[in-house]
Residue, then its C-alpha position, 0 to 999 in steps of 0.5 A: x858053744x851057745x848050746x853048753x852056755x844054755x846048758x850051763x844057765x840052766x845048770x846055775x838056775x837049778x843050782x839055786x832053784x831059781x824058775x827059769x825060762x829057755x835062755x835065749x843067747x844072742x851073738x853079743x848078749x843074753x836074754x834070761x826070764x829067771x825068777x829067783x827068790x826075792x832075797x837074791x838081789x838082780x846083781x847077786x843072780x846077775x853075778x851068779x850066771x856070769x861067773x859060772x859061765x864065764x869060768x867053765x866056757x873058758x875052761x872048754x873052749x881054750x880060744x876064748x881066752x885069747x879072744x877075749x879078755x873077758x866073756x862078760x861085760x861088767x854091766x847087766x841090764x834087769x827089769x822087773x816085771x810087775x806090770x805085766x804077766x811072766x807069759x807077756x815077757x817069755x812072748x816079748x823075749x821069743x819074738x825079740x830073738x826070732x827077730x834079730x839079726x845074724x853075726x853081731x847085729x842089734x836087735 
């Protein structure tokens, strides 16, 4: 499943024709470097991935539905990143996940 969700986020990203970096999908939540155009507010884009997964994760994957819900929190946290370069934040985002724990921890 984490393989069709990256799938579908970047299917979504080029839908729009938002630049995105790899998604990095983590056991309870999502890293997403993406760069949309500067009249799509964060909820919109937020809204945009979360929907569109949501919809075609639950189609394919019946047990989902039963498991869950929802597949989405109602909450997103979006930071900008003026301050320092799109490369510092890809780093931050790889090194974040190739640090995290296994099923379900925080990192």
């Amino acid at each position: 499943m984490k393989a069709r969700l990256e799938e579908l986020i970047c299917v979504k990203a080029d839908e729009h024709r938002w630049e995105m970096g790899a998604p990095q999908v983590m056991p309870d939540h999502v890293h997403l470097f993406a760069e949309p155009y500067p009249q799509n507010s964060p909820s919109y884009v937020a809204g945009q991935f979360k929907g569109f997964t949501s919809h075609h994760l639950r189609a394919e994957f019946g047990g989902l539905r039963s498991q869950l819900p929802t597949l989405w929190s109602r909450s997103c946290f979006v930071a900008t990143v003026g301050a320092v370069s799109a490369e510092t934040v890809r780093r931050h985002i790889e090194t974040r996940c190739e640090r995290a724990p296994q099923a379900g921890g925080r990192a």
